[in-house]
KEBA-870668 format. One record per residue (C-alpha): residue number from 1; residue in one letter; y, z, x. Coordinates in Angstrom, 2 decimals, decimal comma. Each point is the difference from the previous one (the first is absolute). Layout:
residues N
(NUM "A" (Y Z X))
...
end
This chain:
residues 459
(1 "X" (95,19 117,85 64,03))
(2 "X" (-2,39 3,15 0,81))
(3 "X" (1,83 2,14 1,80))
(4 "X" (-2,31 1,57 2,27))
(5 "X" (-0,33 -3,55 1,45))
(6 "X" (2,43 -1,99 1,94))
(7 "X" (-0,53 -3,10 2,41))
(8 "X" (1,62 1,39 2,59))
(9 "X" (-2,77 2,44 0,33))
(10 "X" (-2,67 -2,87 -0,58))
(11 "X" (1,29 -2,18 2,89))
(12 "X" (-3,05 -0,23 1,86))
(13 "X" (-1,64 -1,55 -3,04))
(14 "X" (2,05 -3,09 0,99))
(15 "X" (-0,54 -0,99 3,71))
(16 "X" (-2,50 -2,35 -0,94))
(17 "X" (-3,05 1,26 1,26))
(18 "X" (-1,82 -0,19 -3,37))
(19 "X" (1,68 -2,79 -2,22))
(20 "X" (1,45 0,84 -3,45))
(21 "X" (-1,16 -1,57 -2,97))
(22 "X" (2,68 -1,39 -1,78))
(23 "X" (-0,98 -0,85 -4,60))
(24 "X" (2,71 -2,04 -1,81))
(25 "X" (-0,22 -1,85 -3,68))
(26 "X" (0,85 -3,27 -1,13))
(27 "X" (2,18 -0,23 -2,76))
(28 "X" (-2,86 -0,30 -2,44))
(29 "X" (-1,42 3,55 1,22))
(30 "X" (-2,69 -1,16 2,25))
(31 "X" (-0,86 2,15 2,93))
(32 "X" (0,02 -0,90 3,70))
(33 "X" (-0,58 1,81 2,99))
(34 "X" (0,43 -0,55 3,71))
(35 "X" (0,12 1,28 3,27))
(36 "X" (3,19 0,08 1,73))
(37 "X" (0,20 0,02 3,62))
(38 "X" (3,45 2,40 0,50))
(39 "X" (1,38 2,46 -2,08))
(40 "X" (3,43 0,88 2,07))
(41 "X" (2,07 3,27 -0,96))
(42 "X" (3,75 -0,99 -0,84))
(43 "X" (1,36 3,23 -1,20))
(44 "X" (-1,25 2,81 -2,36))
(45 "X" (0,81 -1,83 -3,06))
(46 "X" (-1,78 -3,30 1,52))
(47 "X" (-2,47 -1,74 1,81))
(48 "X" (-0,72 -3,90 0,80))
(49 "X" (-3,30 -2,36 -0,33))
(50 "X" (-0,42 -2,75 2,25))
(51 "X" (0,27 -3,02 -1,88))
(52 "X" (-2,43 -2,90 1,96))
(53 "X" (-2,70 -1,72 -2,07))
(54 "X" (-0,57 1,67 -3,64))
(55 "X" (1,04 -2,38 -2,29))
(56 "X" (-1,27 1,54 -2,82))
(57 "X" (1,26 3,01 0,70))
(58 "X" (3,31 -1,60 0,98))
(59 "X" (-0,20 -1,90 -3,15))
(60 "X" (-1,05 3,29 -2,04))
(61 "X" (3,01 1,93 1,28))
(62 "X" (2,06 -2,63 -0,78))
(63 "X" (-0,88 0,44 -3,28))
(64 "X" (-0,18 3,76 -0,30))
(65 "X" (1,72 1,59 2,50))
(66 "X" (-2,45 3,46 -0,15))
(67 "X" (-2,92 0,31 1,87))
(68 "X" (-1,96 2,98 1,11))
(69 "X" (-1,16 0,36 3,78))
(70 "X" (-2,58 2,36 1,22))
(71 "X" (0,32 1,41 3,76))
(72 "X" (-2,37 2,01 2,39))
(73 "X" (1,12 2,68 2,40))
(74 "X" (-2,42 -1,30 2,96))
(75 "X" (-0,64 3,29 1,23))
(76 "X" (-1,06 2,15 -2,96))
(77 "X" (-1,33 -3,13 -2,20))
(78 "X" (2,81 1,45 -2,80))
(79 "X" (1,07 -2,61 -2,30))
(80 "X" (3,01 -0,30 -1,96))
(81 "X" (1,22 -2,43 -2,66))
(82 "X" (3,75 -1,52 -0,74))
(83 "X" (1,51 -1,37 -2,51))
(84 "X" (2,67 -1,98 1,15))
(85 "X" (2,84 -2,33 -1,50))
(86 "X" (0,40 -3,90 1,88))
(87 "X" (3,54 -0,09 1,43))
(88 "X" (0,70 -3,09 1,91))
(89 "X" (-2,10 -1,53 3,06))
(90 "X" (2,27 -0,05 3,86))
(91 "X" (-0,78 -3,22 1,89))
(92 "X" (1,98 1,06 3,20))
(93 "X" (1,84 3,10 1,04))
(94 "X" (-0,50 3,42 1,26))
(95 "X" (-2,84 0,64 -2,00))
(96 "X" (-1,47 -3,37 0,25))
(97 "X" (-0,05 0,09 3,18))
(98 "X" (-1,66 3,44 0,69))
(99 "X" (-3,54 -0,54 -2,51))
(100 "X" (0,08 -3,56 2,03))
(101 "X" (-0,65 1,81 2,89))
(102 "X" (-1,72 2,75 -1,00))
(103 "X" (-2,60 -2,45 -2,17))
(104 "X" (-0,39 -2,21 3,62))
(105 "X" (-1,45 3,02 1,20))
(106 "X" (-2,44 0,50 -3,15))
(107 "X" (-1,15 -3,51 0,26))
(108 "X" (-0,72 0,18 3,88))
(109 "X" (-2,07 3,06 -0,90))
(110 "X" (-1,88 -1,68 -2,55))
(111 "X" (-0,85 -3,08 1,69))
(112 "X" (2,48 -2,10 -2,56))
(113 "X" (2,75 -1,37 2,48))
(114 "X" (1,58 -2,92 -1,40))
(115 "X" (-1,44 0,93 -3,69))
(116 "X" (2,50 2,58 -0,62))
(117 "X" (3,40 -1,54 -0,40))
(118 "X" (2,60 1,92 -1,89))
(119 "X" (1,72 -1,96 -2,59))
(120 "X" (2,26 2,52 -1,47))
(121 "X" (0,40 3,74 -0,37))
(122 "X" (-0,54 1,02 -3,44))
(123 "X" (2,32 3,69 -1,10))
(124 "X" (-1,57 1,94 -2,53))
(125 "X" (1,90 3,15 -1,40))
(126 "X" (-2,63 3,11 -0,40))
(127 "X" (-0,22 0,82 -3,45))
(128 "X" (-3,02 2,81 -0,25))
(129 "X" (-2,38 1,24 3,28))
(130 "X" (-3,40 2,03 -1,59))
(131 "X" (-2,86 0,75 2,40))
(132 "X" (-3,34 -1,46 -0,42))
(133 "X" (-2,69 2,73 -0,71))
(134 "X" (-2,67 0,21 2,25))
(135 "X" (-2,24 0,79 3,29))
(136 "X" (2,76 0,82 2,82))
(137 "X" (-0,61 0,76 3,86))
(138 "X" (2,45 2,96 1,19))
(139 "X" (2,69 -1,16 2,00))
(140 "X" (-0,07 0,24 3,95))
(141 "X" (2,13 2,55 1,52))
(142 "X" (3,45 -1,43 1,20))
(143 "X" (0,94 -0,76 3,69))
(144 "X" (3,05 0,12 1,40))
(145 "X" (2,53 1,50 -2,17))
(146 "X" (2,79 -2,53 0,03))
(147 "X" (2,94 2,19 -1,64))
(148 "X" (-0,12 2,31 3,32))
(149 "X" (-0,38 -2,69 1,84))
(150 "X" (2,97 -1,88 -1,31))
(151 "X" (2,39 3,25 -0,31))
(152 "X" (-0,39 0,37 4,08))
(153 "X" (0,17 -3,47 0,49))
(154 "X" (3,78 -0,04 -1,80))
(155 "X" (0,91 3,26 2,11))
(156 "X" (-0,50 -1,83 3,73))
(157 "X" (2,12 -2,61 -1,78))
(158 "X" (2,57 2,13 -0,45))
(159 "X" (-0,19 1,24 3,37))
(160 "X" (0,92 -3,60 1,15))
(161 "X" (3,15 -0,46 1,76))
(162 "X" (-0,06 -3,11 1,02))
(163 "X" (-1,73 -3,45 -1,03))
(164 "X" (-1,77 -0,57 3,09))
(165 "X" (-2,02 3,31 -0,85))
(166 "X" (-0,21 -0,27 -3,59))
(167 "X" (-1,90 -3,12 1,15))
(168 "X" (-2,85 1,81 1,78))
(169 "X" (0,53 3,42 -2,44))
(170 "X" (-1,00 -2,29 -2,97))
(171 "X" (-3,25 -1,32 1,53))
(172 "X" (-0,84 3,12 1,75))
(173 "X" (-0,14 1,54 -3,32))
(174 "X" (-1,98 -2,55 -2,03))
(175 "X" (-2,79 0,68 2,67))
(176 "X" (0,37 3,10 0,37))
(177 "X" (0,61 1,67 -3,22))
(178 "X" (-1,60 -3,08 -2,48))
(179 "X" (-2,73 -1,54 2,70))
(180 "X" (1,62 -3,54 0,14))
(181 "X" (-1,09 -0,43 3,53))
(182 "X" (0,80 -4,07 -0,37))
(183 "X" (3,41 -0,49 -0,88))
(184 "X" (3,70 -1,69 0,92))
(185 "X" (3,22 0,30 -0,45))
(186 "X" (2,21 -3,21 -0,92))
(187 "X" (3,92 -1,14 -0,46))
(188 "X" (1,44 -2,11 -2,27))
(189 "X" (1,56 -3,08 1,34))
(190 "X" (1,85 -0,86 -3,23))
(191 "X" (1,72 -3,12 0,62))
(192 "X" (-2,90 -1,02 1,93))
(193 "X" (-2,40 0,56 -2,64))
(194 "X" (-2,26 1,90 1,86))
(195 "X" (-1,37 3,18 1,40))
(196 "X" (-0,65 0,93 3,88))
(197 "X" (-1,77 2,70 1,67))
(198 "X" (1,42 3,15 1,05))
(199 "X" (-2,66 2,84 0,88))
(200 "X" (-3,78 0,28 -1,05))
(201 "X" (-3,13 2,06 0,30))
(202 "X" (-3,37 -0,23 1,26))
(203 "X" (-0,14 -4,09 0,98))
(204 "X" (-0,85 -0,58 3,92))
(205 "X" (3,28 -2,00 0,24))
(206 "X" (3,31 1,19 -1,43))
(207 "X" (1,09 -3,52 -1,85))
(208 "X" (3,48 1,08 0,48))
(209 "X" (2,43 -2,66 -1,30))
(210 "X" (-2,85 -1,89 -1,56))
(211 "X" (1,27 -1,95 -3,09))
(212 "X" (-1,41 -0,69 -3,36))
(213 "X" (1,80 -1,89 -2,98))
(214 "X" (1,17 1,28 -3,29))
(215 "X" (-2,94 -1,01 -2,50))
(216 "X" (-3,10 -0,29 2,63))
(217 "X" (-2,58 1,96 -0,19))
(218 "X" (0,33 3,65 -0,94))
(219 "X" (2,83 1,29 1,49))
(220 "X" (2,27 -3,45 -0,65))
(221 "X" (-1,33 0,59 -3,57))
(222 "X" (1,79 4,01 -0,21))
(223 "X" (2,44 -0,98 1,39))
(224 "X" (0,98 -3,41 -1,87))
(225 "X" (-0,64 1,80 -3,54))
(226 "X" (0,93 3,20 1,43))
(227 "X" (-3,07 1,50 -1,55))
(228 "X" (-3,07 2,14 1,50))
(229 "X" (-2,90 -2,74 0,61))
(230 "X" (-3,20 1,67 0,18))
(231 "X" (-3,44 -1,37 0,82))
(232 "X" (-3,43 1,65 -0,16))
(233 "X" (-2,72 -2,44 1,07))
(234 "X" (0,02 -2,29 2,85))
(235 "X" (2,60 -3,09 -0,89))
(236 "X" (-0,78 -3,23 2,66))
(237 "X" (3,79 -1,32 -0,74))
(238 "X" (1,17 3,52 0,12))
(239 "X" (-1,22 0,71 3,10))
(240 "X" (2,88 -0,62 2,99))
(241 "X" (-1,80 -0,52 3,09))
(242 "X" (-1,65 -2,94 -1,88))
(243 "X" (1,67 -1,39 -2,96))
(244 "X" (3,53 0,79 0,21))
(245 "X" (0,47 -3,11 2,27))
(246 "X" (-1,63 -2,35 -2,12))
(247 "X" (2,13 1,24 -3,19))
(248 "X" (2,87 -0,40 1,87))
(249 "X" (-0,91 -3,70 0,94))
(250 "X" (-1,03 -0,96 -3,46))
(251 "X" (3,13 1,53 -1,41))
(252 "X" (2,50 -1,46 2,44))
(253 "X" (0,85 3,23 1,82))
(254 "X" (-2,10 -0,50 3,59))
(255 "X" (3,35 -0,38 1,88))
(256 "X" (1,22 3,35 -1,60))
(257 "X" (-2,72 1,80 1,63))
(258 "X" (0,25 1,41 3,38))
(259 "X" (-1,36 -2,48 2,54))
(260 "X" (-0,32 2,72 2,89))
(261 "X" (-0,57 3,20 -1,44))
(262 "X" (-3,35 0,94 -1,87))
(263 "X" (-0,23 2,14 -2,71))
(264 "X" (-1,90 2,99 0,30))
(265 "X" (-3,15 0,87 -2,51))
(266 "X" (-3,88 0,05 -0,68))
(267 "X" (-1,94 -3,28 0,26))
(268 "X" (-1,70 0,91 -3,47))
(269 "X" (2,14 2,43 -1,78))
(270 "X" (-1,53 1,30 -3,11))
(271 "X" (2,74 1,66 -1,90))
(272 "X" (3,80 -0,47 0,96))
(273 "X" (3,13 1,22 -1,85))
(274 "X" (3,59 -0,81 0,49))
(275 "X" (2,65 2,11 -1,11))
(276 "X" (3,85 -1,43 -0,35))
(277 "X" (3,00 2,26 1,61))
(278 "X" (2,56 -0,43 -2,07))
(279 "X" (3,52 1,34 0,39))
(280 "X" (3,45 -0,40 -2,24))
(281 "X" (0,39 -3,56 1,67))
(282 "X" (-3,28 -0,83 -0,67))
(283 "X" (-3,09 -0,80 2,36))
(284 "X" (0,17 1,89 2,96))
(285 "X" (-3,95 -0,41 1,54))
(286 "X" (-3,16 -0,01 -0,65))
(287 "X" (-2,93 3,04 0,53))
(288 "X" (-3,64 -1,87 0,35))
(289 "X" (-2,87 1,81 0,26))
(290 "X" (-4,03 -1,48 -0,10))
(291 "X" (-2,93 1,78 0,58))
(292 "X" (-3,85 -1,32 0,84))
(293 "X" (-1,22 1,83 -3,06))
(294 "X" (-0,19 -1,27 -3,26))
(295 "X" (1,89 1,69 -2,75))
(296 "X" (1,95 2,56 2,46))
(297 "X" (3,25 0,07 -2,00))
(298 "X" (0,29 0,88 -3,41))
(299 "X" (2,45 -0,02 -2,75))
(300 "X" (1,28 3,50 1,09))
(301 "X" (0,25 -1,18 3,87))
(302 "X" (2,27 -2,77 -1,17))
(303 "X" (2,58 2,22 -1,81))
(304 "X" (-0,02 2,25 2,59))
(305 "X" (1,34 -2,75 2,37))
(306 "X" (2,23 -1,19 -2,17))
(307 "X" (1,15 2,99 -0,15))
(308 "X" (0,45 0,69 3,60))
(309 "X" (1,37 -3,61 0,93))
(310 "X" (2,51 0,66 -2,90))
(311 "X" (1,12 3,29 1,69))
(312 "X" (-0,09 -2,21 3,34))
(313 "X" (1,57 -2,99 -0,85))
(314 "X" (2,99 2,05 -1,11))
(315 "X" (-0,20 1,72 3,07))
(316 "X" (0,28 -2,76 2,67))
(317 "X" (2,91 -1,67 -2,52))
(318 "X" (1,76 3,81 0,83))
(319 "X" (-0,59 0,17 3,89))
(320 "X" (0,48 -3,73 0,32))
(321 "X" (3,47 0,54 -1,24))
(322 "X" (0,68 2,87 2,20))
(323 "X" (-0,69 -2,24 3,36))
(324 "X" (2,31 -2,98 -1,41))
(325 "X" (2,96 3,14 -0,55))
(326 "X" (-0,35 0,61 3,42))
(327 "X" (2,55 -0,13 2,83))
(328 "X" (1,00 -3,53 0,38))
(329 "X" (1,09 0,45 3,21))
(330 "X" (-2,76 0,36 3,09))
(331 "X" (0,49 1,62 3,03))
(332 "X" (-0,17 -1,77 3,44))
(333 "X" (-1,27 1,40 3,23))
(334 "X" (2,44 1,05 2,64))
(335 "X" (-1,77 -2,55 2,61))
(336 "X" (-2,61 -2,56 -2,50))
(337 "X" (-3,06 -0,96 2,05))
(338 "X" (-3,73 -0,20 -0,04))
(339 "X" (-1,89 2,88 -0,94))
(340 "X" (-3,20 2,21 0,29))
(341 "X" (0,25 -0,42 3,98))
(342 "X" (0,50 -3,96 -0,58))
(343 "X" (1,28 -2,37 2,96))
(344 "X" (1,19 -3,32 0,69))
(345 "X" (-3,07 -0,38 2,55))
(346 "X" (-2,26 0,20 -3,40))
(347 "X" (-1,52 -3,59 -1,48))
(348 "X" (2,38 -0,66 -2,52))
(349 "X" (-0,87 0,14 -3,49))
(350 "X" (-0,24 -4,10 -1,73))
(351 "X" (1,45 0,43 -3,53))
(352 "X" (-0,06 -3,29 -1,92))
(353 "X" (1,77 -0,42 -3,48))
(354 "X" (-0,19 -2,53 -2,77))
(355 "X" (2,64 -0,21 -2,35))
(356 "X" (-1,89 -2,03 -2,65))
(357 "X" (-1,85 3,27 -1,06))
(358 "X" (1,35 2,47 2,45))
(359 "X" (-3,11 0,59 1,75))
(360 "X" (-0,40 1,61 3,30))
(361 "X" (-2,28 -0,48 2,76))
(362 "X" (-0,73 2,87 2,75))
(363 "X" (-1,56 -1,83 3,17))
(364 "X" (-1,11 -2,65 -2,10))
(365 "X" (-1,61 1,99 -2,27))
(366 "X" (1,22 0,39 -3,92))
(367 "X" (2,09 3,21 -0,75))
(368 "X" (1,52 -0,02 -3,60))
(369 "X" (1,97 -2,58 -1,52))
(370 "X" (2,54 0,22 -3,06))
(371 "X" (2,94 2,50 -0,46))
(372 "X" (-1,77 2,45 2,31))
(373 "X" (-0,03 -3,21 2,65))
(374 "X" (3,68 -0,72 -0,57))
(375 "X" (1,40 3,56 0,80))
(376 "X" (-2,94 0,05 3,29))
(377 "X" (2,20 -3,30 1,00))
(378 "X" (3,65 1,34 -0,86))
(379 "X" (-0,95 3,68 2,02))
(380 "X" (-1,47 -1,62 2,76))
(381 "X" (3,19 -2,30 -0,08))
(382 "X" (2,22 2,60 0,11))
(383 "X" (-1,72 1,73 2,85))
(384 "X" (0,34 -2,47 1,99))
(385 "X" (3,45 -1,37 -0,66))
(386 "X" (1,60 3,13 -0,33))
(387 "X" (-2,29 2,50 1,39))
(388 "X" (-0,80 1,81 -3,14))
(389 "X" (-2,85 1,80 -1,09))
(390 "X" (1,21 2,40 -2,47))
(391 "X" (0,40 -1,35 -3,87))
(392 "X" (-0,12 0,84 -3,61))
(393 "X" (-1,02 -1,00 -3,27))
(394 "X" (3,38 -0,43 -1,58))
(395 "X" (0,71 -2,48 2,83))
(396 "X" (-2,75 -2,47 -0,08))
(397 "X" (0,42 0,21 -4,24))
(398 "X" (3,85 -1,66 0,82))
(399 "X" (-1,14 -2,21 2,62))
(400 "X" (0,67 -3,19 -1,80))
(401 "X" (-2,02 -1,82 2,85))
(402 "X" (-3,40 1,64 -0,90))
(403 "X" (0,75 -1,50 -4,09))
(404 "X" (-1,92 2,72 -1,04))
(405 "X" (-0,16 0,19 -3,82))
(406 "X" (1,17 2,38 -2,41))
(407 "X" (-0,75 4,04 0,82))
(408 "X" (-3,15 0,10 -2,30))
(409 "X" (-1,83 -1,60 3,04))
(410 "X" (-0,55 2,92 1,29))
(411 "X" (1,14 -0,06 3,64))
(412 "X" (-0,80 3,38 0,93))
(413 "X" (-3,68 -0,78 -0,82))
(414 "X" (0,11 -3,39 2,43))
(415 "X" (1,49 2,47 2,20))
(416 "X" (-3,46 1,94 0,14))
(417 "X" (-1,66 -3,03 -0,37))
(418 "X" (1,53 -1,43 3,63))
(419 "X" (0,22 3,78 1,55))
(420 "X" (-4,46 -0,28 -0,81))
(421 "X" (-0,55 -3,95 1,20))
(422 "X" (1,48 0,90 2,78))
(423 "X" (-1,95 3,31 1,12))
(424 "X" (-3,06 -2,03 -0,10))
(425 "X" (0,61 -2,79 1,42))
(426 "X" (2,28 0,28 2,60))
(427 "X" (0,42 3,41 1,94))
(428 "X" (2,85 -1,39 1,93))
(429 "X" (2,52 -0,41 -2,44))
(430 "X" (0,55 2,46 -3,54))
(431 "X" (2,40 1,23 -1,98))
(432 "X" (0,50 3,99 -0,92))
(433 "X" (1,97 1,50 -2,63))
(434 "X" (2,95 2,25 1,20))
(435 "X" (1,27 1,13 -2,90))
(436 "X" (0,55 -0,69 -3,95))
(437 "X" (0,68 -3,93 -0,42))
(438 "X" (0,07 0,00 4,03))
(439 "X" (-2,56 -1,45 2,85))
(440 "X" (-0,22 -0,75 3,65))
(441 "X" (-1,36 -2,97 1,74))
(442 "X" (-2,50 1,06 3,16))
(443 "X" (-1,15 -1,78 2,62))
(444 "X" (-2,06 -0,15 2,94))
(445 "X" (0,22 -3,73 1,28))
(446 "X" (2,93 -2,65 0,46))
(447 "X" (0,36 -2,36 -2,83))
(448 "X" (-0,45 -3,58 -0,55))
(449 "X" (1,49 -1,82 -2,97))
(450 "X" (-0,97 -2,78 -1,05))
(451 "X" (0,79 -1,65 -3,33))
(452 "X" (-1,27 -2,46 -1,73))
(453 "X" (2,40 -1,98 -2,39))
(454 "X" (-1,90 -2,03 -2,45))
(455 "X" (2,98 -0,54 -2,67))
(456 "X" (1,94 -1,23 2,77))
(457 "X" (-2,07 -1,91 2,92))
(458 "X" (3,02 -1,52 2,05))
(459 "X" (1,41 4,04 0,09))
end
């Protein structure tokens, strides 16, 4: 292979913006060549060739596994030529997965929805890269540097001391430092096989708690292959505040998705990216980010996240295990009663609870439902039964009432989840954090209870 050439340093060559040509040969030496509508980086020793409706060259390659492909850098007109080696073609996976997405967005671009329809991903190991002589334009100034931007970006994470502001730290600084001014932040919900809301940035409505499925649409995508999913163009069953539904019915998923709570995003986004945060037990979230602008994140933007929501997803693993080594024992108040200037006089506050999904209602009007509902209901219980309104983590993750699954679902994180729901839509009634694994119930009205027992109807 030249030396002076590598693919990492040709990536833009392969965002599709001007289509390779792909030229094969049958087994009796006759030429063919094609266009090829993606030409995906895998690694520095390989790329991939969407594999959709060249039978001769699918026959050819078959045959002869080398071909040559020819590539222009769509800013300076550069061209380059590979030789590469036929490997083996992926009809599902990680990397199946990501040039089906990213090739949805090509074919909305080009007019060609429902044309394009990958059929397998084709791995081809690099054997040779030699640039093309010929006329080249110079190449455009940089922007924003991103190796800066990504150094200060891991320093405020460091800063972090606890997950509640690691939350807002790590979207602060993807606007601030890398210009991601449309972005969110989501959990894993392992065992319920999906993701759910827990900050974002630069949507008129927070979406906190929204839900989305493993495997729909971008994000469920990242996070079900646990893979970066990155789209350029404009993708109609990509898009969330359209599609997502609709993929969800025709896949059997529409009563996983969150019934109440509307994800945030752009009507119309043209170029999203979602980023997996993975820990040493596995998934821990999600980072999504879109943009109105076609082609705003590059090759180099993506491992620059995934280089951040590595450091990150390690990092909310570490502080999430320092809140569940916290005291187990919570403190009472000398004399337990309404707070923030409540009183009896007030009109009392109507909480209703279902136990069929743990959903709770403020006033008739939906608050969260879930594990985050189920430790609402057991607080609020304990207030008024016992007069409590001091608790911790450790407690509620040995309450064998709340059935709460094993520690990887991240109660800390429903934690923030409830302590956010519950600052916008109800004033009245909040929780605080007191210490490390600790929090305090406040009030300012009389409470209501009232549950509703749908696995038991006669109770």
């Amino acid at each position: 292979m030249n030396t002076f050439l590598s693919i990492d340093a040709l990536r833009n060559c392969l965002e599709g913006v001007i289509p390779a040509s792909v030229a094969t040969c049958s087994r009796d030496r006759t030429p063919n060549v094609t266009y090829v509508s993606q030409v995906m980086y895998v690694d520095q020793h390989h790329i991939a060739l969407s594999f959709q409706f060249f039978n001769k060259t699918r026959e050819n390659i078959l045959a002869n596994p080398l071909a040559t492909v020819l590539m222009v850098d769509p800013e300076t007109a550069a061209r380059y030529r590979l030789k590469v080696r036929y490997l083996r073609t992926e009809t599902e996976g990680p990397l199946f997965e990501r040039m089906k997405a990213k090739l949805a967005g090509i074919a909305s671009h080009e007019g060609l929805v429902g044309v394009f329809r990958l059929r397998g991903t084709d791995v081809y190991r690099i054997l040779d890269i030699e640039a093309v002589p010929g006329a080249e334009l110079p190449r455009q100034l940089p922007g924003r540097a991103i190796l800066p931007a990504l150094r200060q970006c891991s320093d405020r994470l460091q800063e972090c001391a606890s997950l509640d502001g690691l939350f807002d730290s790590l979207l602060d600084t993807l606007d601030r430092q890398l210009g991601l001014e449309h972005s969110m932040l989501l959990m894993a919900d392992n065992p319920g096989a999906k993701l759910y809301v827990v900050a974002s940035r630069g949507y008129p409505a927070s979406g906190i708690g929204a839900e989305i499925p493993f495997g729909v649409g971008v994000i469920g995508i990242a996070a079900r292959e646990q893979v970066p999913i990155r789209i350029m163009y404009a993708a109609a069953e990509y898009a969330y505040t359209r599609a997502v539904r609709e993929q969800a019915v025709a896949e059997g998923l529409v009563a996983a998705l969150e019934q109440v709570i509307s994800l945030p995003g752009l009507v119309e986004p043209a170029s999203q990216m979602a980023i997996p945060l993975l820990g040493i037990r596995g998934l821990v979230g999600a980072i999504y980010t879109e943009s109105q602008q076609e082609c705003r994140f590059s090759y180099d933007l993506e491992d620059a996240l995934v280089t951040l929501c590595a450091q990150a997803g390690l990092a909310i693993e570490l502080l999430q295990l320092s809140d569940e080594a916290g005291n187990s024992h919570a403190e009472s108040p000398e004399h337990p009663c309404l707070t923030d200037n409540a009183t009896d006089a007030a009109v009392p506050l109507r909480i209703e609870y279902h136990d069929r999904d743990h959903s709770v209602f403020i006033d008739g009007d939906y608050l969260i439902k879930g594990v985050a509902g189920a430790v609402l209901w057991r607080i609020l219980n304990d207030y008024t039964e016992r007069g409590r309104i001091d608790f911790s983590n450790r407690e509620l993750r040995l309450d064998t009432r709340l059935g709460l699954p094993e520690i990887s679902d991240n109660l800390e994180a429903r934690l923030i989840l409830l302590t956010r729901r519950l600052a916008e839509r109800s004033p009245c009634l909040r929780i605080e954090k007191t210490g490390r694994g600790r929090f305090r119930l406040v009030l300012q009205r009389p409470l209501i209870l009232i549950p509703m027992n749908h696995q038991n109807p006669a109770a």
